[in-house]
N, C-alpha and C positions, 0 to 999 in steps of 0.2 A: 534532182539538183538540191544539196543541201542550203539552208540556208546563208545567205552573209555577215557579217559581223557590220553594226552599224559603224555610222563612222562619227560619230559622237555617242561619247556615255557619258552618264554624271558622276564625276566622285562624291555622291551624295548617300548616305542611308537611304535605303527602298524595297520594295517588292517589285519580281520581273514573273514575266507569264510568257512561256514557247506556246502558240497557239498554231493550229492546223484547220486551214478554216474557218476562223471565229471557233474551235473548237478548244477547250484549255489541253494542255498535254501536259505541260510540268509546271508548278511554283514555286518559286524560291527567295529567299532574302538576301539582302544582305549590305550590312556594315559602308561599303564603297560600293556601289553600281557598277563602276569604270573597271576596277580590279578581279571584281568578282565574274563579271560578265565575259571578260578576256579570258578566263578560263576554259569555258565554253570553247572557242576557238580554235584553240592551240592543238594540232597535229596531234599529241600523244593523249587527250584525253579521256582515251577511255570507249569501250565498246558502248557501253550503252549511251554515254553522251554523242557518240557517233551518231547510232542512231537517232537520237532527238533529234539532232541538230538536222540532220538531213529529210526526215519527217516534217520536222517545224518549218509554215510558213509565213512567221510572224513573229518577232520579239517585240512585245511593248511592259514599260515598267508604270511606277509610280513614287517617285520620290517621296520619304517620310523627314520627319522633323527628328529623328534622333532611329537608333538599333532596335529601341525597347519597341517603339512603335512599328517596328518593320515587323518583327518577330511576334509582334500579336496578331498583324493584319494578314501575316502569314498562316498561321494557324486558322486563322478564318476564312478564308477562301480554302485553303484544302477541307477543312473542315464540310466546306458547303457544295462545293464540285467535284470531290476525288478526283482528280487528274490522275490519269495510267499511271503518266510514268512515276510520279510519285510513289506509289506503291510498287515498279517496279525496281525502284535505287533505293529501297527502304521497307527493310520486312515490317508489317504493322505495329509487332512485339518490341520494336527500337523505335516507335513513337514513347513523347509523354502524356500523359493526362494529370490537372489536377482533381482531385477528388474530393465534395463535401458532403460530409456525412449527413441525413436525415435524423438528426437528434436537436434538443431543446438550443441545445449549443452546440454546433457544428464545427466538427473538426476539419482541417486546413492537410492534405496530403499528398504526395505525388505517388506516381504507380504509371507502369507502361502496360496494365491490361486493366481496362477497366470492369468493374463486377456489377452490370445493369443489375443483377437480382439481386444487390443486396439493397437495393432503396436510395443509394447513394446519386449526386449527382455531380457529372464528369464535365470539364472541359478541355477540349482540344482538338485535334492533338496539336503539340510542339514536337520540333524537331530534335531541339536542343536542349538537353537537360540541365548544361550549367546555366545559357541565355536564361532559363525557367528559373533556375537556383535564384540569379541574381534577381528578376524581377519580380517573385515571393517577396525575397529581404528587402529591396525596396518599399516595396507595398505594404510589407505590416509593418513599416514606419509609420502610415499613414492612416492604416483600418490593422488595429494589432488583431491578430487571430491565434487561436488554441490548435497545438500540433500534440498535444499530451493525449497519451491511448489511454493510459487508467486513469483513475480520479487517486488523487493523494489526499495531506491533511498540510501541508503547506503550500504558499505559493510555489510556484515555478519559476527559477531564475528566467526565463523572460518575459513573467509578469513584473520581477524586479526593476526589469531592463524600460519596461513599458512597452513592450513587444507582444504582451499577451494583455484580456482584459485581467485576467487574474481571479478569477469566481467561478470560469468555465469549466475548470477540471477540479474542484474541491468538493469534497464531501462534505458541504455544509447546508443549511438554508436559509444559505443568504439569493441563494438564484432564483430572484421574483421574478415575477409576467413580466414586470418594468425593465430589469435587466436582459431578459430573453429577447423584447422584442428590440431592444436600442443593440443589440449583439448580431439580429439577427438585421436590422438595417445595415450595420458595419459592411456583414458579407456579403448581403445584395451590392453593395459598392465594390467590393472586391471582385464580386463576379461579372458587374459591369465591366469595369477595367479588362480584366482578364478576356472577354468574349469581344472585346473592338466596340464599346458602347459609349467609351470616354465623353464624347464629345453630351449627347443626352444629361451623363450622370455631373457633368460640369455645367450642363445648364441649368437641371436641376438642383443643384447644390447654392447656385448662384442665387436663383428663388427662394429656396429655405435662406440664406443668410439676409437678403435682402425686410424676410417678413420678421426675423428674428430682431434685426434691428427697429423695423418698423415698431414692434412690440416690445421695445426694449429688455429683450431676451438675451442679453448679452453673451454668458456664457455661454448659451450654443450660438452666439453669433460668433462667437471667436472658435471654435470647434469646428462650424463650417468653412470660415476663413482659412484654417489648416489644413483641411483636408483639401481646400480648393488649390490652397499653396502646394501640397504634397503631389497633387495628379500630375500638377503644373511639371513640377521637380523630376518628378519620374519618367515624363516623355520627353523633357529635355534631357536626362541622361545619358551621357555616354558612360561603355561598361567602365567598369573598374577594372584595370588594366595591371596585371598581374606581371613582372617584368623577363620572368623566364614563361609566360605561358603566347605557344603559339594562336596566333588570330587571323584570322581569315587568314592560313597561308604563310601570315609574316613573323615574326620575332618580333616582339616588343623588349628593344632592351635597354639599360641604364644611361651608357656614353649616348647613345643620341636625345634622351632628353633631358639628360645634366648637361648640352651641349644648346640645344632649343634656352633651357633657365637660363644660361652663363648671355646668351645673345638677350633676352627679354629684361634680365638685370643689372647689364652690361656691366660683367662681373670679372673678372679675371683670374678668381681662386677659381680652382677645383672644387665642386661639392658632391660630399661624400654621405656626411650626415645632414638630416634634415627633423628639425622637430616642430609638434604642432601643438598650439596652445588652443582649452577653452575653456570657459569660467559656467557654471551652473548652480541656478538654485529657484525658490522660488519666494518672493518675496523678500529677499535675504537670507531667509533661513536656511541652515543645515549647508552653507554655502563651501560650493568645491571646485578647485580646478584640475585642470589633466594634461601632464605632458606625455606626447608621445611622439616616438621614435622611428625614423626612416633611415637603413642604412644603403647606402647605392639602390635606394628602389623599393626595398623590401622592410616589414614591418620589423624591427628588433624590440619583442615585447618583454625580452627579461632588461630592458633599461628604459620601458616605460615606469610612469611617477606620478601617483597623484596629492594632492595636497587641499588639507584641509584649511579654508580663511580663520586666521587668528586674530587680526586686527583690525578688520572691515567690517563696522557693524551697522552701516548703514548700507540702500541696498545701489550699490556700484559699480556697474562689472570692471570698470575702468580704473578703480582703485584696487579690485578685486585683483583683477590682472598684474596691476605692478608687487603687490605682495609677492604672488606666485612666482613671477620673474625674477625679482630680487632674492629670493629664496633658492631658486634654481642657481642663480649666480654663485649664490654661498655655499656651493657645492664643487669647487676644483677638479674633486677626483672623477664627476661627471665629466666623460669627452666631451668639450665644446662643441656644435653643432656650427658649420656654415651659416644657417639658412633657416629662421623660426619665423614659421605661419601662422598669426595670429588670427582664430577665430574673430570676425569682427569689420568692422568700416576705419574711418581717418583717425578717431578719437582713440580707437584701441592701438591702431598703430602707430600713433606720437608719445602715448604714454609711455611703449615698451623702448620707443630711441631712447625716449629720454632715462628709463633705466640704464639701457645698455651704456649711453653716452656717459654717465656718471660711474661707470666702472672701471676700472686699472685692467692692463693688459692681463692675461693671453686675452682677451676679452675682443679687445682693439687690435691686435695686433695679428688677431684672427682676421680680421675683416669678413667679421660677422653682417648677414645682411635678414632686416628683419622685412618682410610683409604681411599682408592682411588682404584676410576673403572672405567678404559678405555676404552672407546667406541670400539675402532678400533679391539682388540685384544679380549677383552672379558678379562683383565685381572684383579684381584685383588692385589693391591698394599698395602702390610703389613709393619709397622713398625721392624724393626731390623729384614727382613728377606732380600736375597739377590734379591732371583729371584718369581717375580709374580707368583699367583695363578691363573691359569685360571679357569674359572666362572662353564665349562663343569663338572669340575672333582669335586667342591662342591656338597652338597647334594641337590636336585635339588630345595627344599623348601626355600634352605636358599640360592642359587643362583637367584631363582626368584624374592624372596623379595628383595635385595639388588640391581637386577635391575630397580625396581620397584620405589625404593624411588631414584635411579639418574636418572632414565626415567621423575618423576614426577618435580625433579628439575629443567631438563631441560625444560619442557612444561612451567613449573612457568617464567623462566627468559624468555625464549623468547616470551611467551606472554607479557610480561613487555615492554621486548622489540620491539617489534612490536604495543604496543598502543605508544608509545615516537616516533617512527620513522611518 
């Protein structure tokens, strides 16, 4: 008697276990519970899901806070009980492993076999190579890591980016004990993260920042504050939402979350283009902003535009920002965009009305609609509403996207800014 399909799921992010017995058979993730799990069910699904299902006499899950987190906790439990059927719907050679090398400074790699005899060490496996892709380039937001196989004599464009530490892969000697060991705590966070240890490495981080200020150690109190802010960021993640790539099964595509915007901004144009503004520097100095371009969905980088501050010289993002904008204006030949997302809370976003409001049509006559979204808070800052919209309680397509194009904003200007420094 095969098993029955419960009669609640949750459409939530999680990990599910077919058990036999208290015995594990299969794990799997995924993105919706609800959706995913109906697969399982369904008449045409397939000989060997057949079999499971009829094998299995137990379905139970566990709900996660976001994908990322499903997708590691998955990785860890196969990891730790090899379930059959796992290896029977997935030859070994189509798992991932990431791989860190045993050297002063450890390189950062992916590979689906991993090589125990060369000294290296592996984790995994993941199922998913892009799930992996994405949550790497999150991660070395947060603890940058070296992927460079030979040593050169310049940095690495994403040491420029701040993606790498940047000393790791050079022929120089500049790579003290000092740097090796603060590189090599980097990775031990990385490989926290990555092995399901989050919760430890955030209480630990909490401690170091805690004694850092006690000893007004400031600098690395503001270092652990980031990185505590970054873990944070990364398990509330939803993917980045590609608008022609299939997901779990569905199409994510344009009309229905330029459809979602038009209802959340109670809009009535059509939007087509979308641009994202954000202002970078440090101190003042070398100070840069970044427009960048969404057209139905999708990035349009040959009419992205950065801009260097001319006449801001004191340190303002908010004066920063109307330069940029007013400069963007005095550009006609530039298609006016619907819809500009300003990097930022209430202040960035009154400053850019009040540009836009002092402009002559097409300008107004576009019915341009500008917002703003704040890092810190995750929130959505709307025109003539009072209090912010937080990013959670959007629909998750159209909260994705919208991180997406201030995520890519931000990457723009301070790569800008970091070739001028």
């Amino acid at each position: 008697m095969s098993i029955q399909k419960p009669a609640f799921l949750p459409s939530q992010p999680g990990v599910y276990q077919f058990k036999k017995a208290g015995r594990l058979l299969y794990i799997g993730k995924a993105a919706d519970l609800k959706k995913r799990l109906s697969f399982y069910f369904r008449k045409n699904a397939g000989e060997k899901i057949r079999r499971l299902r009829e094998e299995a006499t137990s379905l139970v899950w566990t709900e996660t806070l976001s994908e990322i987190e499903a997708f590691i906790k998955e990785a860890e439990l196969i990891k730790k009980y090899h379930p059959r059927y796992n290896v029977l719907m997935r030859d070994d050679k189509n798992y991932f492993f990431v791989g860190i090398t045993r050297e002063k400074f450890p390189r950062i790699f992916v590979t689906h076999q991993p090589q125990k005899e060369d000294g290296g060490r592996f984790i995994g496996p993941f199922t998913s190579g892009g799930a992996l892709t994405a949550t790497l380039r999150l991660l070395r937001r947060t603890f940058p890591y070296c992927t460079c196989k030979t040593f050169h004599k310049r940095p690495c464009l994403n040491s420029q980016i701040g993606r790498c530490p940047g000393f790791c892969c050079l022929r120089t000697d500049t790579d003290s004990s000092t740097t090796a060991q603060e590189y090599q705590k980097t990775i031990k966070c990385l490989r926290a993260v990555l092995e399901g240890k989050n919760k430890i490495l955030i209480k630990n981080l909490k401690k170091l920042l805690q004694r850092a200020v006690a000893e007004e150690r400031f600098e690395e109190a503001v270092k652990f504050r980031d990185q505590l802010i970054g873990i944070e960021n990364i398990f509330e993640h939803k993917w980045l939402l590609d608008v022609t790539m299939p997901l779990h099964g569905q199409t994510v595509r344009w009309p229905h979350i330029e459809h979602n915007l038009r209802l959340i901004l109670k809009s009535h144009t059509h939007i087509a283009r979308v641009e994202g503004y954000d202002i970078s520097h440090i101190s003042g100095t070398e100070s840069t902003g970044s427009m960048v371009v969404f057209y139905e969905g999708k990035p349009l980088k040959s009419a992205y535009r950065k801009f260097r501050i001319k006449t801001v010289h004191q340190i303002s993002d908010v004066d920063m920002l109307k330069e940029v904008i007013t400069r963007r204006l005095n550009h006609p030949e530039w298609p006016y965009p619907e819809l500009m997302l300003i990097d930022g809370g209430r202040p960035q976003l009154n400053a850019v009305i009040s540009v836009v409001a002092n402009r002559r049509s097409p300008v107004t006559n576009n019915q341009l609609i500008v917002v703003a979204l704040a890092k810190r808070e995750e929130e959505l800052y709307v025109p003539h509403r009072k209090n912010p919209i937080p990013i959670a309680t959007l629909p998750s397509d159209v909260g994705s996207f919208l991180q997406h194009v201030r995520d890519e904003s931000h990457r723009f200007a301070k790569k800008y800014h970091h070739k001028l420094r």
